[in-house]
N, C-alpha and C positions, 0 to 999 in steps of 0.2 A: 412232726418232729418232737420227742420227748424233750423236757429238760433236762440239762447234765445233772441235775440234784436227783431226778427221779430215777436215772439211768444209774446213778452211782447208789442209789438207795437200794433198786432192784439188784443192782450186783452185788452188793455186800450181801442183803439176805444172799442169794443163791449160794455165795463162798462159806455162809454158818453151816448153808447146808452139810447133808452126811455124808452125799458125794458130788462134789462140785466137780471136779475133775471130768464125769462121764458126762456131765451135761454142757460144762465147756467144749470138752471132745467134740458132741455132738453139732452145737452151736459154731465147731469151728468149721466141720464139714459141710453145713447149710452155707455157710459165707455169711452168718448174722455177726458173729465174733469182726470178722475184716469191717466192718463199717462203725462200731466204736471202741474195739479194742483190739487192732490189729498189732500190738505188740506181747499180746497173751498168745506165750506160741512153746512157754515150758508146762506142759499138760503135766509131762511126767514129774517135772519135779514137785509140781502141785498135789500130785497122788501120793508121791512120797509122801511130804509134808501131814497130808494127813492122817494118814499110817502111823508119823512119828508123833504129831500135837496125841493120838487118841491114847498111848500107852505114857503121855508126861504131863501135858500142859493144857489144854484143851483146842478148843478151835479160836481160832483170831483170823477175822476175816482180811486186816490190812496185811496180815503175815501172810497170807495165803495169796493175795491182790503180790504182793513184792514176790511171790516163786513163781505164778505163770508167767511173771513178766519179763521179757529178754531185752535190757533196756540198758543204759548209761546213764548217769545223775541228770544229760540235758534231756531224756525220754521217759525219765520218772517224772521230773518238773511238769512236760509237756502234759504226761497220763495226770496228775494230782491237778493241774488246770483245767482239762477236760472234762475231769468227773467232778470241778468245784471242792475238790478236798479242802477239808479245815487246814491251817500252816502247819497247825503239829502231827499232821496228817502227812503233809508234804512234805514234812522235814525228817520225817520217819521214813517213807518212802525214797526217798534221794539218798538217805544214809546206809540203807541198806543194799539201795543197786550200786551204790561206788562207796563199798566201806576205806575207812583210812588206813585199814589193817584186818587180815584174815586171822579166822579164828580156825582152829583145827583140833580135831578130836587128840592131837599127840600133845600138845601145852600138856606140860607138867604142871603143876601145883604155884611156882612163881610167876611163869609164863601167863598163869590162868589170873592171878591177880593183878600183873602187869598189866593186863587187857580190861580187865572190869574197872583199873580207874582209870584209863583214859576214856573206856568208849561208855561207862556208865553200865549197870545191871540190865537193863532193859534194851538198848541196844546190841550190847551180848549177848542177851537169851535170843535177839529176834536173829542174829549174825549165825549163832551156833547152832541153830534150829535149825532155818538154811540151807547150812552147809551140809550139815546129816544129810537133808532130805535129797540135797544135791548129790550127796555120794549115793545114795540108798538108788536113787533114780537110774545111776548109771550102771548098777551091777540089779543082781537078781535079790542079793543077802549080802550083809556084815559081817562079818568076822565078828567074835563072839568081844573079842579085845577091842575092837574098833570102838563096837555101838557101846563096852562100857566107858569106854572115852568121853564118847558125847554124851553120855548120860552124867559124868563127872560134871562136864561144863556147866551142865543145868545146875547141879546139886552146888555147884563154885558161888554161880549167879543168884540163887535163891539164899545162900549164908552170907552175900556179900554187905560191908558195913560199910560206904564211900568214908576214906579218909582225905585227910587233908592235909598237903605241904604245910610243917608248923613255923614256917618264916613267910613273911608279907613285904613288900614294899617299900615298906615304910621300915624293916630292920637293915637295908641296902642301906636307904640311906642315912640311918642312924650310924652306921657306920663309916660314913664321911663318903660315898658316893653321889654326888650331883643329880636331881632328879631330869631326869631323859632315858634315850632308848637306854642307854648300860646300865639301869635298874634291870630292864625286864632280860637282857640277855645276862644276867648275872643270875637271876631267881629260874632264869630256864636252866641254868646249868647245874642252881644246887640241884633244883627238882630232878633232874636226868640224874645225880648221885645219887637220889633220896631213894626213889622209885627202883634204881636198879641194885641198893641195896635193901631190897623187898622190904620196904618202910620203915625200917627198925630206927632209923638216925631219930634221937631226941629233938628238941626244939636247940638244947647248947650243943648238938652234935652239927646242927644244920647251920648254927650262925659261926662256930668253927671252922665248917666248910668254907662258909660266904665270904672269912676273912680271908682264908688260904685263897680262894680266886681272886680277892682282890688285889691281894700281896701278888698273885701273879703276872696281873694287869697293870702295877703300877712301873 
């Protein structure tokens, strides 16, 4: 019996590989696959994938480990314990088989920013990669407008600067709010303003806002 470290060692090389895909294929048909990774069962979307990393981004074997795998957050947890993954391993893993929001080649330009501050640049590029490879899989070809869609996201996620809500905690309750939960559901509600007017609100635009909620609440 291998170790899960040497088993997860061996499979990441295999996934650099050029073509992982025809050798999982193969490994699926012997029955070696069913005995430690019987949740590797999207070949194809796996072959997508690396079709699309070879003409954008290059190979990432945990990206490619999250497309064979046909799984739910509690069956990524389960694969990222099995093969001993690092947490930020795990946590990349689990984030991508139950994302908190789909990314799609159609987001426009604010939809596309919307999405990189919540879910961070890097988990967008792994979500939107993904998803291509997941459509690419299920047809033969793209549409010439689709794939430049998903090639926007990438070009979105690689310009992206994380910003930051310009109000904190501590301006709630500098404003006569009592520290408890009705800080944090007052700063979620400017942030839902903030954010859905595609960031523009100043720092006096945003504490403006905070008073307007408050005045509503009182």
């Amino acid at each position: 019996e291998r170790a899960p470290e040497r088993v997860a060692g061996e499979l990441f090389k295999l996934l650099t590989a050029p073509d992982p895909a025809g050798v999982l294929a193969l490994m699926a048909d012997e029955g070696v696959l069913a005995h430690f990774l019987p949740e590797a069962k999207d070949i194809g979307r796996l072959r997508a994938l690396v079709a699309v990393e070879a003409t954008t981004i290059g190979a990432d074997p945990l990206r490619r480990l999250a497309a064979v795998l046909e799984v739910d957050a509690a069956g990524a947890s389960a694969v990222a314990d099995r093969l001993r993954l690092s947490n930020v391993e795990r946590e990349r893993l689990v984030a991508v088989a139950a994302p908190p929001e789909s990314v799609t080649a159609e987001l426009d330009a604010a939809a596309r920013r919307r999405a990189l501050y919540r879910l961070g640049a890097s988990r967008f590029r792994d979500l939107a990669l993904l998803a291509w490879a997941g459509a690419l899989a299920d047809r033969t070809a793209l549409a010439a407008k689709e794939t430049a869609g998903w090639r926007r996201l990438l070009a979105a996620a690689g310009r992206w600067k994380p910003v930051e809500l310009p109000v904190k905690g501590k301006d709630v309750v500098a404003l006569g709010v009592a520290p408890g939960p009705e800080v944090g559901r007052l700063l979620e509600a400017a942030e839902r303003w903030w954010v859905d007017g595609d960031f523009r609100a100043t720092r006096e635009e945003c504490l403006a806002r905070l008073e307007a909620l408050i005045g509503e609440t009182d």
